[in-house]
C-alpha positions as a printed NumPy array, in Angstrom:
array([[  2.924,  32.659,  12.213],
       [  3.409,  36.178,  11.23 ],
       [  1.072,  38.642,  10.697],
       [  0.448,  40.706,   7.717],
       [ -1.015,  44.323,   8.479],
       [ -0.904,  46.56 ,   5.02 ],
       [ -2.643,  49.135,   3.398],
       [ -4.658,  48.704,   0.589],
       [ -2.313,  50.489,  -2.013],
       [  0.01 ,  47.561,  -0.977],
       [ -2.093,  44.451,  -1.388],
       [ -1.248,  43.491,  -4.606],
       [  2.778,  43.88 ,  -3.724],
       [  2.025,  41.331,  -1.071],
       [  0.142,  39.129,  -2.617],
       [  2.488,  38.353,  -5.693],
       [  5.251,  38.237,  -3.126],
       [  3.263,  35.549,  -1.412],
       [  2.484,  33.436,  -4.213],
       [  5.737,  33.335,  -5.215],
       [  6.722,  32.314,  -1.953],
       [  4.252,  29.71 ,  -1.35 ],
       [  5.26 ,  27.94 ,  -3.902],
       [  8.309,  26.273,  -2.453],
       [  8.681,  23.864,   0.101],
       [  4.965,  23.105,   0.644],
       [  1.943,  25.221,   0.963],
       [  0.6  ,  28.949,   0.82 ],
       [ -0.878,  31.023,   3.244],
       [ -3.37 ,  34.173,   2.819],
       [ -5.309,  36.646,   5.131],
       [ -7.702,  34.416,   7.626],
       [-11.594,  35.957,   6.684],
       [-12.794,  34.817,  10.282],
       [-11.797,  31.443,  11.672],
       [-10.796,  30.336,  14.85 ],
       [ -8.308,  32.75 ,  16.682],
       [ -8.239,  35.08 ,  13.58 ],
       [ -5.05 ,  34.055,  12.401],
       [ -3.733,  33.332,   8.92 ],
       [ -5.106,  30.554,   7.029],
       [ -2.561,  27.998,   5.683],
       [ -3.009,  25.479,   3.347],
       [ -0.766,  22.01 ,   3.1  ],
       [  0.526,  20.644,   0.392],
       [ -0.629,  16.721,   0.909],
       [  1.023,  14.31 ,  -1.79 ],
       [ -0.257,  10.12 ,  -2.214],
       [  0.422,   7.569,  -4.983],
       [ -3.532,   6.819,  -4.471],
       [ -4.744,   8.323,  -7.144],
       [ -8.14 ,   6.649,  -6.345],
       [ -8.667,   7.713,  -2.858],
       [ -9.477,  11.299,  -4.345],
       [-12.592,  11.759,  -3.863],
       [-12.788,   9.508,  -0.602],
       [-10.09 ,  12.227,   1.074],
       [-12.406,  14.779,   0.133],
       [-14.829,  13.619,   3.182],
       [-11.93 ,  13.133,   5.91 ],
       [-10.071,  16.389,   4.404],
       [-13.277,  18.047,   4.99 ],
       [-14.035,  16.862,   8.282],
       [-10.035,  18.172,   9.289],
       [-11.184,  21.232,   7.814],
       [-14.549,  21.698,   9.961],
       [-12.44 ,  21.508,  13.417],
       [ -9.611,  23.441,  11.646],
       [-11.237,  26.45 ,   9.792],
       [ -8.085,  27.974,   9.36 ],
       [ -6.183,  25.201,   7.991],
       [ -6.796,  23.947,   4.462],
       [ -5.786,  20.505,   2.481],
       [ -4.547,  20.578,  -0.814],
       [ -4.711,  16.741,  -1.719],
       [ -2.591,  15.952,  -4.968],
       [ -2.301,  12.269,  -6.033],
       [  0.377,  10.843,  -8.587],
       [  0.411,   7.691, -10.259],
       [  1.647,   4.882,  -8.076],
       [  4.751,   3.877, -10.073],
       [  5.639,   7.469, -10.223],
       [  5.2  ,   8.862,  -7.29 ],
       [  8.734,   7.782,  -6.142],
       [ 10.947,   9.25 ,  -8.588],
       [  8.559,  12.847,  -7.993],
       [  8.535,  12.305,  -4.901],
       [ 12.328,  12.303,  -4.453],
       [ 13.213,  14.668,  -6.582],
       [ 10.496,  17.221,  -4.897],
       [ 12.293,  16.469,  -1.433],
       [ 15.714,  17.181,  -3.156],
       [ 15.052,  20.391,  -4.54 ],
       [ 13.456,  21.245,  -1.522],
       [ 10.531,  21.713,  -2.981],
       [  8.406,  18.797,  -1.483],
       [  4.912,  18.886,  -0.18 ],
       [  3.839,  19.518,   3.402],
       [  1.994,  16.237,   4.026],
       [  3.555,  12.906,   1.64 ],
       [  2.742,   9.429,   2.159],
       [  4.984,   7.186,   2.851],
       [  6.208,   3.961,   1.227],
       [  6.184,   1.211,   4.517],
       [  9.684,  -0.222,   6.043],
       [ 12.656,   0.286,   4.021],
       [ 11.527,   2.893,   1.549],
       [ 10.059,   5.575,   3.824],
       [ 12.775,   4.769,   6.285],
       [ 15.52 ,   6.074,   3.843],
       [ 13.846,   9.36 ,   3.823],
       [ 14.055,   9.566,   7.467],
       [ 17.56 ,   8.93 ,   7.235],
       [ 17.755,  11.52 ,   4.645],
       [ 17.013,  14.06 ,   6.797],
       [ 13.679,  14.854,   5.045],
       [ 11.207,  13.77 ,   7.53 ],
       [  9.96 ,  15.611,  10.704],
       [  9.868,  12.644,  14.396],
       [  6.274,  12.385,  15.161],
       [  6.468,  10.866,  18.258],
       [  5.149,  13.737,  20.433],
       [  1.837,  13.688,  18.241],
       [ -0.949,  13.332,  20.962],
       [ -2.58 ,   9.722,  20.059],
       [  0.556,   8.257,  17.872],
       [  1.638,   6.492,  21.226],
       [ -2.047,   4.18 ,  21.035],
       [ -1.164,   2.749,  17.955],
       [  0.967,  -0.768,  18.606],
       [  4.615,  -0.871,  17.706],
       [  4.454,  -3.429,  15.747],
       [  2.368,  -1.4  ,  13.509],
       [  4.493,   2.141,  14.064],
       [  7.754,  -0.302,  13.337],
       [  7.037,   0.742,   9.182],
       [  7.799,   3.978,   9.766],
       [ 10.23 ,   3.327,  12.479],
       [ 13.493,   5.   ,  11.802],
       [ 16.572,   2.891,  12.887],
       [ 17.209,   5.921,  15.439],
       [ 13.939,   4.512,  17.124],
       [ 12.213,   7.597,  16.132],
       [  8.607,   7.254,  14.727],
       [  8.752,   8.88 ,  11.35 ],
       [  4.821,   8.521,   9.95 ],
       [  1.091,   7.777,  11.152],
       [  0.26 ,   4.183,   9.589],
       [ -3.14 ,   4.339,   7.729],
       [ -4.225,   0.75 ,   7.484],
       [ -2.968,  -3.162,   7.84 ],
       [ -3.287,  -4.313,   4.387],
       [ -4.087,  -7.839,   3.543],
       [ -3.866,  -9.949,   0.345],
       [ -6.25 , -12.411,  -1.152],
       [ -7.865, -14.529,  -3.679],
       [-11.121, -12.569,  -4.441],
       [-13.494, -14.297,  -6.205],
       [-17.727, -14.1  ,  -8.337],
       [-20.145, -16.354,  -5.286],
       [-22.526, -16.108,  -8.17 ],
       [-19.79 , -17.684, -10.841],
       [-18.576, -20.04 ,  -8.351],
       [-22.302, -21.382,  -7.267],
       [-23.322, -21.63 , -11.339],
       [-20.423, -24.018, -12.024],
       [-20.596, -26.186,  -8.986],
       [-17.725, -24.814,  -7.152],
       [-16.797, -23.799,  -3.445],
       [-13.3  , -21.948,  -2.1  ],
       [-10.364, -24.173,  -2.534],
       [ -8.641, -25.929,   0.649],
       [ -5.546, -26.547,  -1.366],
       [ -3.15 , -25.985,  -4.293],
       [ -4.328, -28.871,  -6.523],
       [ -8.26 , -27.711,  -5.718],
       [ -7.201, -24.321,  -6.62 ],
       [ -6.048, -25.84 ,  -9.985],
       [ -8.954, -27.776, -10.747],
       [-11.098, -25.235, -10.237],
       [ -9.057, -22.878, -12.165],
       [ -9.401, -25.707, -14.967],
       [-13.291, -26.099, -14.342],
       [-13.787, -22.572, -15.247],
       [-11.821, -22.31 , -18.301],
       [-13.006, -25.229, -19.898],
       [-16.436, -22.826, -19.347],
       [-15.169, -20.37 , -21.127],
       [-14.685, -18.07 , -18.236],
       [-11.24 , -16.513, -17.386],
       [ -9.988, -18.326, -14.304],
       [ -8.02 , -15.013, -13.227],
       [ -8.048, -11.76 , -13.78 ],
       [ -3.609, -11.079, -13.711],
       [ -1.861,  -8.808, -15.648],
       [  2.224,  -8.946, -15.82 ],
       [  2.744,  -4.961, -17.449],
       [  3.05 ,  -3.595, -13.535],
       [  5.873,  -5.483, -11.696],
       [  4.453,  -4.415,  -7.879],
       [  1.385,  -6.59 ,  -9.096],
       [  3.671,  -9.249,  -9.806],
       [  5.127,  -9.383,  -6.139],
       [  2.132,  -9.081,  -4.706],
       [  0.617, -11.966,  -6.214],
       [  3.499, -13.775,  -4.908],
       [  3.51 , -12.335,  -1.837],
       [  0.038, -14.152,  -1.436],
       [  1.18 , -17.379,  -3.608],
       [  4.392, -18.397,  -1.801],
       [  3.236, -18.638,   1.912],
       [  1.55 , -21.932,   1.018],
       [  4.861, -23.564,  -0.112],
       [  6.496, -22.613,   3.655],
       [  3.499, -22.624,   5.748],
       [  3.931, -24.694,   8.458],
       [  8.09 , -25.173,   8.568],
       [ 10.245, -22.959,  10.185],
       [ 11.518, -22.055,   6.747],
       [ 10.793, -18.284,   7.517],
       [ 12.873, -18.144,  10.595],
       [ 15.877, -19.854,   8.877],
       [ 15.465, -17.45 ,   6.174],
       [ 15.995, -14.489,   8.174],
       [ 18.675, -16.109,  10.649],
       [ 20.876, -16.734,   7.138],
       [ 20.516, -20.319,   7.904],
       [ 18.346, -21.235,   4.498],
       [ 18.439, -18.768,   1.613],
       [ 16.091, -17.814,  -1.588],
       [ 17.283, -20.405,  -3.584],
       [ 15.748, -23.359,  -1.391],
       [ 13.086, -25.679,  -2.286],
       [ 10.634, -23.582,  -1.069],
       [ 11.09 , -20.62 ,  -2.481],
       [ 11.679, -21.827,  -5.842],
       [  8.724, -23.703,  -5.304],
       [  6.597, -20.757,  -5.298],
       [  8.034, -19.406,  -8.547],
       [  7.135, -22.532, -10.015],
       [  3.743, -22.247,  -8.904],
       [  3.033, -18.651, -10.46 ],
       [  4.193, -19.759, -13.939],
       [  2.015, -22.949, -13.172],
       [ -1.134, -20.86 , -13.304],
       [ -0.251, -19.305, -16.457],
       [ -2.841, -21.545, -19.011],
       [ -5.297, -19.404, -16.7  ],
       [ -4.697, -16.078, -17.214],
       [ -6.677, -13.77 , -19.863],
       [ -5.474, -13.475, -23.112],
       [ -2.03 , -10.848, -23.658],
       [ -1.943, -11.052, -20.127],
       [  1.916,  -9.792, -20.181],
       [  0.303,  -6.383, -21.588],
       [ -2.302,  -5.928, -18.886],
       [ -2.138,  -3.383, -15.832],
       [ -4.156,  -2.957, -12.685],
       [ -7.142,  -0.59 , -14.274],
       [ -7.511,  -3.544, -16.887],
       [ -7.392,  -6.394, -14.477],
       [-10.023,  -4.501, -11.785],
       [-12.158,  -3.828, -14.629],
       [-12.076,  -7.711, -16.332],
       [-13.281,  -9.072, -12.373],
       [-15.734,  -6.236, -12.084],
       [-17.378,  -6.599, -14.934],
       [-17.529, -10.829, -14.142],
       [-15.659, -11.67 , -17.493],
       [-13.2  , -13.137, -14.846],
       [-14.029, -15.369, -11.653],
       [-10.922, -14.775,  -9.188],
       [ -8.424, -11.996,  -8.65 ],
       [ -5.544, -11.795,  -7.178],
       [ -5.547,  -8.365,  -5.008],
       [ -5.003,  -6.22 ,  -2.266],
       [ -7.662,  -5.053,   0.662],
       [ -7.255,  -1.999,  -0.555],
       [ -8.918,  -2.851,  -3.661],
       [-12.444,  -3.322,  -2.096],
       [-13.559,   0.093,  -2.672],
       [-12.551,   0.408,  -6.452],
       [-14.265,  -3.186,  -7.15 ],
       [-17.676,  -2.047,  -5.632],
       [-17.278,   1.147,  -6.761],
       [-17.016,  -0.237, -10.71 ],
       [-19.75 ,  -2.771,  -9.866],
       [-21.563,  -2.322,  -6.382],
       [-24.091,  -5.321,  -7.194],
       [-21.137,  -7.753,  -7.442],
       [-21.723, -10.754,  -5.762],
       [-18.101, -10.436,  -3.768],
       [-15.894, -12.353,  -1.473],
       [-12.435, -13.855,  -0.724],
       [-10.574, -16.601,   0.571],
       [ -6.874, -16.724,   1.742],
       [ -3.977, -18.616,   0.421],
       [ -4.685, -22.277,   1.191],
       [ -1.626, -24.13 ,   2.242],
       [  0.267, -27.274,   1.864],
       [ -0.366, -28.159,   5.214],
       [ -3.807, -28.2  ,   5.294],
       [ -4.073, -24.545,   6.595],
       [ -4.829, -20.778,   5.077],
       [ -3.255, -17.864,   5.022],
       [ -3.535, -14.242,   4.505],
       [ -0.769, -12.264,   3.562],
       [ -0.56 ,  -9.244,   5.5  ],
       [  1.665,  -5.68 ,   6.325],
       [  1.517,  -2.356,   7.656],
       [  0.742,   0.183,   4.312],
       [  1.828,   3.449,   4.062],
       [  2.019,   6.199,   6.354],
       [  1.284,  10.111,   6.34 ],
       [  4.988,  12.078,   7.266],
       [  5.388,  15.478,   7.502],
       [  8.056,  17.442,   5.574],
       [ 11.19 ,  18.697,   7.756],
       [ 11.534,  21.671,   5.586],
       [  8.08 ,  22.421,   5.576],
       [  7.224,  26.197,   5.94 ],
       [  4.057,  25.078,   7.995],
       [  5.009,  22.477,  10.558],
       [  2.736,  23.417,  13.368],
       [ -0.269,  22.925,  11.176],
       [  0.74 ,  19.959,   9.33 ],
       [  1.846,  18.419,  12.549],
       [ -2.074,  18.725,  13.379],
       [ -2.967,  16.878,  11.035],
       [ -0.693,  14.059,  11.675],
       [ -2.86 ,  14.619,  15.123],
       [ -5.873,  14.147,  13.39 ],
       [ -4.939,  10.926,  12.132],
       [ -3.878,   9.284,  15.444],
       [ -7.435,   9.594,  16.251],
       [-10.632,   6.992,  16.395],
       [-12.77 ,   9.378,  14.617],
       [ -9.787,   9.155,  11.407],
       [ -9.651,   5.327,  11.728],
       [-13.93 ,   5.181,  11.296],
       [-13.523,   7.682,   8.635],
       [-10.58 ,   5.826,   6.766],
       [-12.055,   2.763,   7.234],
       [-15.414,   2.925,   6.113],
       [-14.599,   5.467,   3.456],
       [-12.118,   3.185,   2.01 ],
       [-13.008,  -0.261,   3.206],
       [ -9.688,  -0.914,   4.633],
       [ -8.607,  -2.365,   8.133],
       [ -7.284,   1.043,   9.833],
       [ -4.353,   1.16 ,  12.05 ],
       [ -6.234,   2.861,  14.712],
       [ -6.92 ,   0.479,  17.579],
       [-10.533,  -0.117,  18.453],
       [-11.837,   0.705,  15.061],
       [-14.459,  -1.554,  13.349],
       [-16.061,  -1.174,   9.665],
       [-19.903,  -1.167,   8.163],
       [-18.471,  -3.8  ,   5.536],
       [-18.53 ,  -7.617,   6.903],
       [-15.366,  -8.308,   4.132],
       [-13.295,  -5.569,   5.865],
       [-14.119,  -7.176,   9.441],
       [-13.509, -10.482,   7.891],
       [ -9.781,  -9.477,   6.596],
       [ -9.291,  -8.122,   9.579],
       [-10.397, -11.071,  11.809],
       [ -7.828, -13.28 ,   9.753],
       [ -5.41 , -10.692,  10.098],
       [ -5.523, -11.499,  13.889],
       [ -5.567, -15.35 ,  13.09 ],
       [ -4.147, -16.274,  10.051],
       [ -1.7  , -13.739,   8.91 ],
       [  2.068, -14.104,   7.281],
       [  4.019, -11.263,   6.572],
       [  4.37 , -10.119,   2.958],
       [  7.873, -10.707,   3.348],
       [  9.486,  -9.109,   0.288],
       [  7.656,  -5.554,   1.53 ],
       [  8.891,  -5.881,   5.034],
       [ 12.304,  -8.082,   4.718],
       [ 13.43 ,  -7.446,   1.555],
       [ 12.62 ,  -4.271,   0.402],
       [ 16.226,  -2.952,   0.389],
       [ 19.458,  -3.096,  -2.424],
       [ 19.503,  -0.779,  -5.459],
       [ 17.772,  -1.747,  -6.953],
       [ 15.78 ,  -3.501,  -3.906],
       [ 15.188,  -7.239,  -4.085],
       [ 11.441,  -7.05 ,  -4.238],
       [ 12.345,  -4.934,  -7.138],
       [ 14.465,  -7.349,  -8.917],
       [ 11.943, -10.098,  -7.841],
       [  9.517,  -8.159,  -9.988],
       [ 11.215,  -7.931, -12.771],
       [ 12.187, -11.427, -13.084],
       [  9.116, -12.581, -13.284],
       [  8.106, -10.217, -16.246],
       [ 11.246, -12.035, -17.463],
       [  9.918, -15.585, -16.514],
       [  6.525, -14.186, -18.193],
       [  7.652, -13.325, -21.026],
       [  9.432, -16.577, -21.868],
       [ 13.459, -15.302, -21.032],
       [ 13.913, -16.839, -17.728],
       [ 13.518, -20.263, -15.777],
       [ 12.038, -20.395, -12.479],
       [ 15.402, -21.518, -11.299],
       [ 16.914, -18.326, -13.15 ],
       [ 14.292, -15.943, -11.578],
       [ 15.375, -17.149,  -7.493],
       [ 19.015, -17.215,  -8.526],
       [ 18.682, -13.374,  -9.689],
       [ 16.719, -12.474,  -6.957],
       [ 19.367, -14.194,  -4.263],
       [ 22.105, -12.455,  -5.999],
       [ 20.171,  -9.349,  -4.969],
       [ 19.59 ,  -9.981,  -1.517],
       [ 23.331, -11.264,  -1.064],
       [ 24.31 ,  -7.991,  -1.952],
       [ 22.902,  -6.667,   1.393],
       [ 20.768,  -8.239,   4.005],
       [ 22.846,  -8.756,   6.735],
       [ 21.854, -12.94 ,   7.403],
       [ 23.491, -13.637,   3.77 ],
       [ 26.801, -11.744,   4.572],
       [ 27.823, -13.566,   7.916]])
């Protein structure tokens, strides 16, 4: 890091010239008042499509910032389903952010390939963290590309107190599922809180619907040898069974988005909802008296399921003017004392081994994580094509939703996709 030594007639010269330098390719840097060492104090650029974890990465920023006086955080969150397009055309222009999270498998591995992201895998601590969990940001050059922040898992969340009222318990199967779905709405309480206006929500609700029509075969390993395909029986199956719960949806359902569905289960207008672990914090934090829990998928074979994968990751920008200091903080995150921040701060299952939560439905994800856990396998099989199969899954079913396609129509599109490029389907 250079050092600045001027006169005071000069200061203002050098400071324009330094704004206008810090803003490209990442963050700014200014004359250190004190601090550690007495160097210059830098601050990072750190870009997330979490626009709700804001305040929560004020605490861990801050506690970075106590062991790193010289080093500061500029946290900027975008809207989830447009943090992509920014983020790419930042890291195009050259113009991208120190610090950017990182979509898991396929997506964030492009921008390794790219060329935009710095190999992490001389971080002190990254090595601790299993494979299995590093393989999302895993570039195909066996490089390790970003530090995972959480194992995400998918569930049926549902009211105890709605459920007790009404007579009713967790269903053990499809058809209890249904007839409790029918109890309630012959209440006059919305079944589930769904909306069909953001298409990630779609496959993500099917990411935690389908495993029960496949659970228990060896359908998933034929699927990814090329020996069955997304047209089968069971895949269809599970597109059948999403329009199937249609009758108990809320009202203009095809016009709702994640703020309005959160809001309908918080509020207990709705008994169930269809969500991520990551949600946890933004339930409580809209109602923290609600009387909250969850139950995986139940299967066909008797069994349950939770739906699990690796989230995102934190990368740090190859062109970044400040690679030393962001590399610190990908440091920072490969530690214990990151995972019990993350985790309790967000109520999410951190990636950091050894890590445990204040919240018994966090240890209780986690748990079936270890037990009872099937990949979300559109996020880490078919997230690939252009656009990507989980992509034109998506928007098939706002087609089947919105009364233009079949079930039968929605596979056949989204095996066309997948055709196109997985490697199984072109042997």
């Amino acid at each position: 890091m250079s050092q600045f030594r001027f006169r005071y007639v000069a200061s203002l010269v050098l400071t324009a010239v330094m704004v206008v330098t810090g803003c490209s390719s990442g963050g700014t840097e200014t004359e250190s008042v004190g601090g550690q060492g007495g160097g210059q104090q830098v601050t990072l650029s750190m870009h997330s499509w979490r626009v709700e974890d804001t305040e929560g990465y004020k605490a861990i920023i801050k506690a970075f910032e106590a062991d790193h006086p010289n080093i500061k955080i500029d946290f900027k969150p975008f809207k989830a389903t447009e943090y992509n397009t920014i983020l790419n055309t930042a890291l195009q222009s050259d113009s991208g952010p120190d610090i950017l999270q990182l979509r898991p498998y396929a997506p964030g591995i492009a921008l390794a390939e790219a060329g935009h992201l710095e190999p992490l895998d001389n971080v002190p601590g990254i090595s601790t963290i299993p494979k299995d969990v590093l393989a999302a940001a895993t570039g195909k050059d066996g490089k390790v590309y970003g530090v995972p922040l959480s194992l995400n898992s998918t569930q049926f969340y549902y009211n105890k107190k709605i459920f007790e009222q009404n007579g009713l318990q967790a269903p053990k199967s499809w058809d209890e599922l249904i007839a409790t779905a029918k109890t309630l709405k012959e209440k006059g309480i919305v079944p589930i809180s769904f909306g069909a206006k953001e298409g990630w929500l779609l496959s993500l609700s099917h990411g935690v619907i389908a495993p029960a029509s496949y659970s228990g075969t060896n359908y998933l390993d034929k699927l990814l040898k090329g020996e069955s395909d997304l047209k089968s029986a069971e895949f269809l199956q599970s597109v059948q069974r999403m329009q199937e719960l249609i009758p108990y949806f809320p009202e203009n359902y095809v016009g709702l988005e994640l703020n309005d569905m959160r809001t309908l289960f918080a509020t207990e207008k709705a008994a169930m909802f269809i969500n991520g672990s990551f949600e946890l914090e933004g339930i409580k934090k809209l109602n923290p008296d609600l009387p909250l829990d969850f139950f995986p998928m139940p299967t066909d074979d008797g069994k349950q399921v939770l739906t699990t994968w690796v989230d995102g990751s934190y990368a740090v920008n190859a062109k970044s003017k400040h690679k030393a200091e962001a590399l610190k903080f990908m440091e920072f995150m490969a530690t214990k004392k990151f995972g019990e921040l993350f985790a309790n701060q967000f109520k999410r299952i951190s990636a950091v081994p050894g890590v445990s939560t204040d919240d018994p439905l966090v240890n209780k994800m986690a748990e079936l994580s270890q037990s009872s856990a099937t990949p979300y396998l559109m996020v880490v099989s078919f997230a690939e094509g252009k656009p990507t199969t989980k992509q034109t899954l998506e928007n098939a079913l706002q087609g089947m939703y919105l009364g233009k396609l079949t079930p039968e129509q929605v596979v056949e599109e989204v095996q066309k996709s997948a055709a196109t490029w997985f490697p199984p389907f072109k042997k």
